[in-house]
C-alpha positions as CSV (number, residue, x, y, z in Angstrom):
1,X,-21.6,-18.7,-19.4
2,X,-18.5,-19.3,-21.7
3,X,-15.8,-19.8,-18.7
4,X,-11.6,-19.9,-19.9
5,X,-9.7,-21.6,-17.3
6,X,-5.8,-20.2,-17.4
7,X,-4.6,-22.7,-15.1
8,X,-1.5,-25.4,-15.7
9,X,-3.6,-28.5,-17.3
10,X,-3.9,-30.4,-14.0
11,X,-5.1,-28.2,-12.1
12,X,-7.6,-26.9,-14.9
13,X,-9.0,-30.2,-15.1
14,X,-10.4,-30.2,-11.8
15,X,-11.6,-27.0,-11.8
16,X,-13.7,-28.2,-15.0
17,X,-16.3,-30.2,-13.8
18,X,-17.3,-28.2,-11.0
19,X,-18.0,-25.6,-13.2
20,X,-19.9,-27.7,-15.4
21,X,-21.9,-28.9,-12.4
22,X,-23.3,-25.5,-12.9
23,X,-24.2,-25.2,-16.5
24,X,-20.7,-23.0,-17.2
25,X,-19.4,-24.2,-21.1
26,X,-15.5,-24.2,-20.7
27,X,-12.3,-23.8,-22.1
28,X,-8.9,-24.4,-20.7
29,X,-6.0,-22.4,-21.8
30,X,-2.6,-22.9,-19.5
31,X,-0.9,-19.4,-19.4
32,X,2.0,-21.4,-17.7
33,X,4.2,-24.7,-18.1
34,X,4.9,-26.7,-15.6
35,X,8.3,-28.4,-15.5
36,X,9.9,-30.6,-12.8
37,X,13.4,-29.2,-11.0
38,X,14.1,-31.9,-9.1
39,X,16.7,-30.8,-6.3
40,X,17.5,-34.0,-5.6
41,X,16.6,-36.6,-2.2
42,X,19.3,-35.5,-0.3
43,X,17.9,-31.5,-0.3
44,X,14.8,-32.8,1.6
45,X,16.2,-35.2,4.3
46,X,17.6,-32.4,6.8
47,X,14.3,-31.3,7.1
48,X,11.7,-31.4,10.1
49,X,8.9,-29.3,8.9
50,X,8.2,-28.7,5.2
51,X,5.8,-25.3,4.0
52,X,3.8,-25.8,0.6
53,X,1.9,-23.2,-1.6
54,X,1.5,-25.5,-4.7
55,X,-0.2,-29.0,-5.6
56,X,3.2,-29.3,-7.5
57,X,5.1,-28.9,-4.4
58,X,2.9,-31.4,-2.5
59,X,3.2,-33.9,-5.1
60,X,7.1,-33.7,-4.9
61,X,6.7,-34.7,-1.5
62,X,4.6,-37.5,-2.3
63,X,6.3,-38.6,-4.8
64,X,9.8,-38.1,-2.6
65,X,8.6,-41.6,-1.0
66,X,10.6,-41.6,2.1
67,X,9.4,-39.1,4.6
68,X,7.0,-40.3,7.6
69,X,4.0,-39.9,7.1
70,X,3.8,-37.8,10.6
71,X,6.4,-35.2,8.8
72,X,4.0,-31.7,9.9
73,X,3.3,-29.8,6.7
74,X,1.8,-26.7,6.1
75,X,-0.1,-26.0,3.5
76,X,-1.3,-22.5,1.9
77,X,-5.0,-24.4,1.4
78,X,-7.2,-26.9,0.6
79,X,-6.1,-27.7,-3.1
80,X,-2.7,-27.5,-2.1
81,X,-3.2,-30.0,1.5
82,X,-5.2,-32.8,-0.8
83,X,-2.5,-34.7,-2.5
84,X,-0.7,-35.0,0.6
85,X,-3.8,-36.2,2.9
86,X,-4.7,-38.8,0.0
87,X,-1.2,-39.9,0.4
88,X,-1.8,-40.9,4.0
89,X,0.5,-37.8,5.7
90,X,-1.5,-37.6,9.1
91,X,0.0,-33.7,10.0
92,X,-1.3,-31.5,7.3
93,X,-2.4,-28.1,8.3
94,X,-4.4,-25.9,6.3
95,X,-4.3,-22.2,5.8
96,X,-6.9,-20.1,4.5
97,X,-5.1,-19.7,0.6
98,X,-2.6,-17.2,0.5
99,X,0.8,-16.5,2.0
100,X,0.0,-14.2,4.5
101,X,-2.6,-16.9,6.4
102,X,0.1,-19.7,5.6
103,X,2.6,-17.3,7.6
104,X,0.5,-16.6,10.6
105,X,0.0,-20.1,10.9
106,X,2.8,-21.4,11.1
107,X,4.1,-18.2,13.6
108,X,1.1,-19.3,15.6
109,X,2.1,-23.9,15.3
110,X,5.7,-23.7,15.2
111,X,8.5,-22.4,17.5
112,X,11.8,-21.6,16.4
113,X,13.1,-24.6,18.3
114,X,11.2,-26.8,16.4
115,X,13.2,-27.8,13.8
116,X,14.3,-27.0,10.0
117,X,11.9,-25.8,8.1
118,X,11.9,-26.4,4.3
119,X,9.3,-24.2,2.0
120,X,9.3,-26.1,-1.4
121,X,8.3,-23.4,-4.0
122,X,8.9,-22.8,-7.7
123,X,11.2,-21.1,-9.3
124,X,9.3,-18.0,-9.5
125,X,7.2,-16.7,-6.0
126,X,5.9,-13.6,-5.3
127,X,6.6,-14.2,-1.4
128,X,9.4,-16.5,0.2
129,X,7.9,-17.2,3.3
130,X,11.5,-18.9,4.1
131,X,13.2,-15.7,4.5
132,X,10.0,-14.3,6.6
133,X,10.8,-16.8,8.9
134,X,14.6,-16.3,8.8
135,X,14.1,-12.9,9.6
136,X,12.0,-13.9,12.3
137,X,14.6,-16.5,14.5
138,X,13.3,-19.2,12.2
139,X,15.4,-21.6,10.7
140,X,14.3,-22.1,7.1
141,X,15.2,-22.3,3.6
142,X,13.5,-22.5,0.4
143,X,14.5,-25.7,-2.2
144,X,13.0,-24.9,-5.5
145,X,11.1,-28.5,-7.2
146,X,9.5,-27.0,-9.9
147,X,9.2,-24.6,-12.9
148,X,6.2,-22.4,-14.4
149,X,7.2,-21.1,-17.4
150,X,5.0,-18.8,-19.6
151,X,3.3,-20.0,-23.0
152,X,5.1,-18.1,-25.9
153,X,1.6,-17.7,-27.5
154,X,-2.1,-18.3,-26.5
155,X,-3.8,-21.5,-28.8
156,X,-5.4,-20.6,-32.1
157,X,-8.8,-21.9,-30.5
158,X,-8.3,-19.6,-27.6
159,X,-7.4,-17.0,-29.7
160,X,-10.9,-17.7,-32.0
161,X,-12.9,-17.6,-29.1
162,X,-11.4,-14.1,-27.4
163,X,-11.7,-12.6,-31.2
164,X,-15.4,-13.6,-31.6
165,X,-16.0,-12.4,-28.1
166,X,-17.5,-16.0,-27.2
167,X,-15.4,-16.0,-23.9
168,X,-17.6,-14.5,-21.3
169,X,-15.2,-15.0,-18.7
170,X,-11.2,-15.7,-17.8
171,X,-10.5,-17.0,-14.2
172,X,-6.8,-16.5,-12.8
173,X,-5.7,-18.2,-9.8
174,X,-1.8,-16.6,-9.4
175,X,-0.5,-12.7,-10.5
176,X,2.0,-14.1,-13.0
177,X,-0.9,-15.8,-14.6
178,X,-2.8,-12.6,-15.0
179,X,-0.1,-10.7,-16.2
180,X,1.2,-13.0,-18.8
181,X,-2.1,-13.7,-20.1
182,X,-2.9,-9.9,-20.5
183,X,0.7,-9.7,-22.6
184,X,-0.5,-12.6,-24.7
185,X,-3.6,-10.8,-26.0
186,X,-1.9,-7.9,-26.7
187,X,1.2,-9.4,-28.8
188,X,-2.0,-11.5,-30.2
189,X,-3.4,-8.0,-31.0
190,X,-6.6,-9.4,-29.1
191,X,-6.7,-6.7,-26.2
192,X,-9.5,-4.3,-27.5
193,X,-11.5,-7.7,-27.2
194,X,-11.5,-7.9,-23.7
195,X,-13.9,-5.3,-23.3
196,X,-16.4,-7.3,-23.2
197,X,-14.8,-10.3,-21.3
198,X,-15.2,-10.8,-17.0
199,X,-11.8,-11.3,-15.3
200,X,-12.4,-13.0,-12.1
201,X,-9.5,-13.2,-9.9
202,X,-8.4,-15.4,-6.7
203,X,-7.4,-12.2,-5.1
204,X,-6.7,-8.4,-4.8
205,X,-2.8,-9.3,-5.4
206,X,-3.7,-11.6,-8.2
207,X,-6.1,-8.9,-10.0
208,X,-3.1,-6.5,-9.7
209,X,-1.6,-8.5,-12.6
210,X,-4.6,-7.5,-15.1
211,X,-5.0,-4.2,-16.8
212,X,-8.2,-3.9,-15.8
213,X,-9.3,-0.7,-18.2
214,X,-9.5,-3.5,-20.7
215,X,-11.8,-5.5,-19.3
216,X,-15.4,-5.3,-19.0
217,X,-15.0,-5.7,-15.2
218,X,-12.7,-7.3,-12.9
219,X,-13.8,-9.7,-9.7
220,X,-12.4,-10.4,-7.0
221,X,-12.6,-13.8,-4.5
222,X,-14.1,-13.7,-1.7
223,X,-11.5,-15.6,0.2
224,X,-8.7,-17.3,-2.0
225,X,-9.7,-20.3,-2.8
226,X,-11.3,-22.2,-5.9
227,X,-14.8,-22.6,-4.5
228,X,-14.9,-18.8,-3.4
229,X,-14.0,-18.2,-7.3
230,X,-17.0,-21.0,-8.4
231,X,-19.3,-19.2,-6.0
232,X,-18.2,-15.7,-7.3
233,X,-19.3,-16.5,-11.0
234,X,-22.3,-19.0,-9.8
235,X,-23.6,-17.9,-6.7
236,X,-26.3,-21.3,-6.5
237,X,-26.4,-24.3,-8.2
């Protein structure tokens, strides 16, 4: 199985070797650009309790270099909760992989007495849990570290592969990835290929992004995560 990751490079490139593990040829093709927007020290020192959905997020904190280590994160899952336990922060807890989990954990951990909460997110989200918790006696805000912007044009290679119908499936971990992806093959006139192509998505929300009557079929996760999507395409090693 031909397998196109459409994830930012980094992230793609740990995906990879899993799915080589079990015998899956692939190609990487990031549908978004990842950019720094650093908000600057200060934005993060009046906060007690920090909320990540991102690896990119997580790595701002890490890189930040001056919080305690005890500083209680939460974290949408385990991709995103990694950097930050490599990194030696001792309170990192874990969510199942998508807002609404991150949300009902931290309703369920925190009290609105607990302190400032700061949700790190790009520039572009689909839900600010910041102003969920506002509007639920929270104190929160959200500082934005980091950019995704969308690829003008999909690689030539990419594009060879999709036209020769040598991509047997696209994997899309976040709805603005689906949806720009879909927009790329058609201004590369490449949609009446994917008729033949799998899209397997990390979620119902994230398939939403595809127009699925142009693919062969569309799949959906499990649970939100990247093993559920690794189990989805290969069920056994």
């Amino acid at each position: 199985m031909h397998v196109l990751l459409t994830r930012p490079s980094f992230q793609a490139e740990l995906t990879r070797p899993l799915l080589e593990q079990r015998g899956c040829e692939v190609s990487v093709e990031p549908v978004l650009n990842v950019s720094s927007a650093d908000p600057g020290r200060d934005a993060l020192r009046d906060a007690d309790i920090f909320v990540v959905t991102s690896v990119y997020a997580s790595l701002h904190i890490v890189d930040a270099g001056f919080l305690k280590k005890t500083t209680p994160i939460y974290a949408v899952g385990a991709g995103t909760a990694a950097p930050l336990r490599q990194a030696g922060f001792s309170q990192v807890f874990q969510a199942d992989g998508d807002a609404e989990s991150l949300l009902h954990l931290i309703l369920k951990e925190v009290r609105p007495t607990d302190g400032a909460i700061a949700y790190l997110s790009g520039r572009d989200i689909t839900t600010d849990i910041a102003q969920d918790l506002v509007s639920r006696g929270y104190r929160a805000r959200r500082i934005v570290v980091y950019g995704a912007a969308p690829a003008r044009r999909l690689s030539d290679a990419t594009q060879d592969l999709i036209r020769r119908r040598s991509i047997d499936c696209v994997i899309f971990m976040s709805y603005r990835t689906a949806h720009f992806f879909t927009e790329l093959c058609h201004s590369a006139g490449l949609s009446d290929c994917l008729g033949s192509v799998t899209a397997a998505a990390l979620s119902d929300k994230v398939a939403s992004g595809l127009e699925g009557d142009r693919w062969k079929e569309v799949l959906v996760a499990e649970a939100p995560s990247s093993d559920a999507i690794i189990t989805l395409l290969c069920p056994s090693r």
